[in-house]
Every structure is written in C-alpha cells, then in structure tokens.
N, C-alpha and C positions, 0 to 999 in steps of 0.2 A: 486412538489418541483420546485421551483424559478431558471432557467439556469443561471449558474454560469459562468461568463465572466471571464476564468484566463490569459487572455490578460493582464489585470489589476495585475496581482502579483507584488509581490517588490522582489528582490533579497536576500537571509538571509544567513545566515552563515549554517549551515549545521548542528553546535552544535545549532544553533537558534530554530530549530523544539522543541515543544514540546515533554516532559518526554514520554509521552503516544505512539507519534509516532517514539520516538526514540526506546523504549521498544519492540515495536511491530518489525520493523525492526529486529532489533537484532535477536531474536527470529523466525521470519521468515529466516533468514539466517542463521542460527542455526538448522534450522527444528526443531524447540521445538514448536510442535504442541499446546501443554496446552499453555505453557505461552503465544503464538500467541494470539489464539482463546481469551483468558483471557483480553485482550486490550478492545476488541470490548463489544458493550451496546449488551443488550438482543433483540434486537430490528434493529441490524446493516444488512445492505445491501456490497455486495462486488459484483462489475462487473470486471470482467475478459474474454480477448476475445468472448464479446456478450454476455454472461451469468452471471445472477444473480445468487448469493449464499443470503441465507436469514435464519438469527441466527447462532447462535455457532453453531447447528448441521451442517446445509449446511456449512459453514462458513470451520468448522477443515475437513469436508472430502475433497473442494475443495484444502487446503493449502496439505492435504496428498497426495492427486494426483499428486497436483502438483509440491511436490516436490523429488516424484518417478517417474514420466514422464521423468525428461530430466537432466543430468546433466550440471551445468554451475554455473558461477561466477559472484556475482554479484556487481557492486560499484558505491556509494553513489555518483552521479559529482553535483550536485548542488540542493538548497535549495528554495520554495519560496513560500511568503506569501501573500493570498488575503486578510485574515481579522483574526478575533482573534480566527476561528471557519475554519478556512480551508487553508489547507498548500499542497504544491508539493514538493515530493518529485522523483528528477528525476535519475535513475539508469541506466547504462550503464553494459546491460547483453553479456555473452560471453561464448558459447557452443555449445551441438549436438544439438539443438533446428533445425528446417527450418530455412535457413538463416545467422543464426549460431552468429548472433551478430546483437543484438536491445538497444537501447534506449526508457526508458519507464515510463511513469510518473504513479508516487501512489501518486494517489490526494485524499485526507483525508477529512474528513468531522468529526467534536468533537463535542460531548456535553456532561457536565457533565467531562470530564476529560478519557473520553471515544470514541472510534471510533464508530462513528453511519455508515459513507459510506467510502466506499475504493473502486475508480476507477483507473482500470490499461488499459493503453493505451499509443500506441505510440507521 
C-alpha cells in the first residue's frame, strides 16, 4: 500500500465525513460492537497502538477489549479530508487511560462504501 501523505488533508466540517464513517463512530462510542464491526469490508485492516486487527473477527474482539480496558470520553474536534477515499478523523480522548488525556486521529481508508483500514494514532 501506497504511504499516504495527510500533510495534504483539507479541513471539512465534521458532519462532512462520510455516512459510513459517521456510522462507525457512533457505534463505537456506543459500544455497539455489531453495528461497529458491520462498517468494515471483509477484508478490512485496523491498526491500534502497533497492532493489526485483520477482519470482523479480529476487528470486534479488538473494539471489545477495548472498550472494557479503560473507561473515558470521547469528542469528535475536527474533521479532514485527503481524497474521496480517505478521511481523519481527529478525537480528543479523556480518562483512567496512562496519561489520562490523548488526542487521536482515526484515519479511514473506504472502498465500496465500506471501511477497508482504520489507523489510530496520535
């Protein structure tokens, strides 16, 4: 896969994200594991602190972990787009986590109307 420069993003409105990744969101903050997991292509990758998850199975046990590991809050501060196939979404997390308050981008990767890669990282 081709290194994605998001240097290059444009600023969007935050209702700008795509259905697909607005959906997903929700849902993940929701902890509604099915409907999460349901975003993603059969086929999707998700990197979270260094680690690949790979398909809905990997994919729903990583979001259950993770969302019994740690409690915290999280909010939507800004929106932004490389091209018509990959968008940031950046979050401003707040909890018992290390640290205890991160800023975090879910950078999306679509195809099909589908999430094929979802990278989380500072």
């Amino acid at each position: 896969m081709a290194q994605l420069d998001w240097t290059q993003t444009s600023e969007i409105a935050p209702d700008g994200l795509p259905s697909v990744i607005t959906a997903y969101l929700v849902a993940h903050q929701a902890r509604d594991l099915d409907s999460a997991v349901a975003h993603f292509a059969a086929d999707a990758v998700v990197t979270d602190e260094g680690h690949r998850y790979h398909g809905p199975g990997e994919i729903r046990a990583w979001l259950a972990r993770s969302a019994s590991e740690y409690t915290y809050t999280s909010t939507l501060t800004a929106a932004r787009r490389l091209d018509d196939d990959h968008f940031d979404a950046v979050h401003h997390l707040e909890g018992d986590f290390p640290g205890a308050v991160v800023d975090l981008h879910f950078r999306f990767a679509l195809r099909d109307g589908r999430i094929t890669r979802l990278v989380i990282e500072p």
